[in-house]
C-alpha positions in Angstrom: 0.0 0.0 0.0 1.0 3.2 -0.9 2.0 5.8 1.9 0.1 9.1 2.5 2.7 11.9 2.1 3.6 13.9 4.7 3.1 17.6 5.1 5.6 19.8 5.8 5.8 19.9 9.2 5.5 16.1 9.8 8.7 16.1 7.5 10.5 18.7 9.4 9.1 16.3 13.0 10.3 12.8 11.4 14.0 14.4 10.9 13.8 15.8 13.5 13.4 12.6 15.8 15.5 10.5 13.7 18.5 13.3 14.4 17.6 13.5 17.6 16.9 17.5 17.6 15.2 19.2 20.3 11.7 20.1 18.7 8.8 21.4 20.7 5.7 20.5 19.1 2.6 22.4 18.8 -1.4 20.8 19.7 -2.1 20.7 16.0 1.3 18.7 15.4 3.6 21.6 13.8 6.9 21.7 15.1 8.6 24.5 16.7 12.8 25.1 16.9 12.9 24.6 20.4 16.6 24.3 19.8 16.5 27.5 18.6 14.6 28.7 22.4 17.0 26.9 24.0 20.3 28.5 22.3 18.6 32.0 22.9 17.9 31.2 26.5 21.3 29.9 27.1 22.3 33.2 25.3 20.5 35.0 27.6 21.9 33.6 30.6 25.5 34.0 29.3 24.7 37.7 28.9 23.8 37.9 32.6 26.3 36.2 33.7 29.0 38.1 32.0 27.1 41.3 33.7 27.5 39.7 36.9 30.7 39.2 36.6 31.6 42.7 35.5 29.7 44.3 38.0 31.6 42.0 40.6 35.0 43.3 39.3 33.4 46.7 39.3 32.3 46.4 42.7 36.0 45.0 44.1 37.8 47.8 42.5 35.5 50.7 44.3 36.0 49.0 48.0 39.9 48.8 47.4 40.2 52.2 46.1 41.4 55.1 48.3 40.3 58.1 46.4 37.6 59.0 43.4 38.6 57.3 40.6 37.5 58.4 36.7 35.2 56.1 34.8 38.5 55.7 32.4 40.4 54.3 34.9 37.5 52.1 36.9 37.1 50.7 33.2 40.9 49.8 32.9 41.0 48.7 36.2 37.9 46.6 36.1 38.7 45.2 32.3 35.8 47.1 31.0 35.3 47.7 27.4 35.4 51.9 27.8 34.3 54.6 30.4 30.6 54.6 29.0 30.2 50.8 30.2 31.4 51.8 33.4 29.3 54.8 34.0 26.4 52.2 32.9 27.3 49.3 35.5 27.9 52.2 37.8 24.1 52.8 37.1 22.8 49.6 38.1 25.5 49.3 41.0 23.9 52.4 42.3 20.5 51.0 41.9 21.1 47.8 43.6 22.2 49.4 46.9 19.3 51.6 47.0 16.4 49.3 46.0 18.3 47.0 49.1 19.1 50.1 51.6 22.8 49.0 51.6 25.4 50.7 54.0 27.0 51.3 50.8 26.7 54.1 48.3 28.2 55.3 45.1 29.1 58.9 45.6 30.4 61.1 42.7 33.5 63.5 43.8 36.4 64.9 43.1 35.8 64.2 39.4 35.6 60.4 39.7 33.9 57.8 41.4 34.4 56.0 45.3 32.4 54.2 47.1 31.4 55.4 50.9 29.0 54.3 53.8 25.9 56.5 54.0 25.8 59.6 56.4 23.5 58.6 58.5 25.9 55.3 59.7 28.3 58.0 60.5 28.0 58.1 64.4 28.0 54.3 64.4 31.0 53.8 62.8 32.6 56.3 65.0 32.1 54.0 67.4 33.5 51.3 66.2 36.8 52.8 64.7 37.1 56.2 66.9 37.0 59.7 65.5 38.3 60.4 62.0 41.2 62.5 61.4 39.6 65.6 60.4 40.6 69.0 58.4 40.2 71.4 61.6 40.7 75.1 59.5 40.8 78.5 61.6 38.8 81.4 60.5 41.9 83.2 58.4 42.8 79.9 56.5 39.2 79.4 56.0 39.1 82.6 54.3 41.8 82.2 52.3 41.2 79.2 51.0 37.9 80.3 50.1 39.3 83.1 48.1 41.7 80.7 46.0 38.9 78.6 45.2 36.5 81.1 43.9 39.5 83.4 42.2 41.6 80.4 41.1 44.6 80.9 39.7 45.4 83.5 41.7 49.0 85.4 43.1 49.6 85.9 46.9 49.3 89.7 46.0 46.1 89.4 44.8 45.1 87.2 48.0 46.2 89.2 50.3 44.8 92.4 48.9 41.1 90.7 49.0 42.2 89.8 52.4 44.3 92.9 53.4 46.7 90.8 55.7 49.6 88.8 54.4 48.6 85.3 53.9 52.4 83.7 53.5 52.5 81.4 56.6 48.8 80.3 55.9 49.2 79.3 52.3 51.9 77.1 53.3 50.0 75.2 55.8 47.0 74.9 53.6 49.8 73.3 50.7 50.8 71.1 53.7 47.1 69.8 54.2 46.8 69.5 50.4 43.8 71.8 49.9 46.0 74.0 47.9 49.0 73.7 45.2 50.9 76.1 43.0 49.1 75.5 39.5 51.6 77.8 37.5 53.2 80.9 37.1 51.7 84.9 36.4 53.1 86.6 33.6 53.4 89.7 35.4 56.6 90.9 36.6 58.9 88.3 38.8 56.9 85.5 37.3 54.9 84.8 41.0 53.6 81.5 41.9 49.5 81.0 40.8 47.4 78.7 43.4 44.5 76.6 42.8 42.7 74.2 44.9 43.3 70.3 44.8 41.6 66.9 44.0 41.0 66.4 48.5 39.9 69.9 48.3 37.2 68.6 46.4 36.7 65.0 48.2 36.9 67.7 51.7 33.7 69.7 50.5 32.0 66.6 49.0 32.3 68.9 45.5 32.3 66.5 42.3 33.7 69.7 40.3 34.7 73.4 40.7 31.8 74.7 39.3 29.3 73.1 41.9 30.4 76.0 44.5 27.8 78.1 45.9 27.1 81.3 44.4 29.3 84.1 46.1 26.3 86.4 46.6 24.1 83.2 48.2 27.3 82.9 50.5 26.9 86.4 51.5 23.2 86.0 51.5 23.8 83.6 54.6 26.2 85.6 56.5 23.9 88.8 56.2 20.8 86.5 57.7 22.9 85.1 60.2 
């Protein structure tokens, strides 16, 4: 007796079981690649794994750093592709200790990147490991240092005429505390030093860049009120 033909899809079924490849079959008895599910899903999972695993070396590098690091650097350090995939993992990094509360946050400072416990955790942690050496400033260096940083680069002459006291001896000690460094010289006559403000000036003030400085008038704003 002659054999009905096969269809299409019962075709595509028979060699399918006599090669032994992974078909899902529909109610009505087409076939579907489930081989072809199965690769994407195993895709899939690849892709979060290889996520996982850069975040992880993302994660490692922040802890064990000491200071802000650029999204250049995290991405050499971490054996990213470039800067924009770190800034992206940085993203979800960020996300994942908020959606969880962590004790753990990614601040943006200094023009880079670390990774610090939140404020509120601050009092605790005293606790545990004692007071933090901190910048103490008097009033004069205070002032000072505020006039480099909103007139930067700037001679001593010009410092100590917006201050009308000579500001030698304090300039040094705020070089010594690295809040301030000699950026260059002035063209003018005697080629004096210029000053600028540093990277821990920055970290200090929790400033990610220069320009996030209060306005000088809300500054004065304050000082009237108070």
């Amino acid at each position: 007796m002659r054999q009905k033909p096969q269809n299409p899809a019962q075709q595509l079924s028979s060699v399918a079981q006599r090669d032994n490849h992974p078909l899902a079959h529909r109610a009505d008895g087409t076939a579907v690649p489930g081989g072809l599910a199965q690769t994407t899903t195993a895709a899939a999972d690849q892709d979060t794994a290889d996520v996982e695993s850069q975040l992880a070396r993302l994660e490692a590098v922040l802890f064990l750093a000491r200071e802000p690091l650029s999204t250049r650097k995290l991405a050499n350090l971490a054996k990213l592709a470039d800067g924009t995939e770190a800034r992206t993992l940085l993203k979800q990094l960020r996300r994942r200790y908020d959606q969880r509360s962590s004790a753990l946050q990614v601040i943006e400072v200094a023009g880079g990147v670390q990774l610090l416990t939140r404020p509120q955790l601050a009092n605790w942690i005293r606790r545990l490991h004692g007071d933090p050496e901190e910048i103490r400033l008097s009033a004069p260096a205070l002032e000072t240092l505020s006039v480099v940083a909103y007139r930067q680069p700037i001679v001593r002459a010009e410092i100590e005429a917006v201050r009308g006291v000579q500001c030698g001896e304090i300039l040094r000690v705020l070089m010594e505390r690295d809040l301030l460094r000699i950026v260059g010289r002035a063209d003018e006559l005697g080629r004096p030093f210029l000053y600028g403000t540093t990277k821990k000036f920055l970290q200090v003030f929790g400033l990610r860049r220069l320009d996030q400085l209060p306005p000088i008038g809300q500054i004065r704003n304050v000082e009237i009120g108070a």
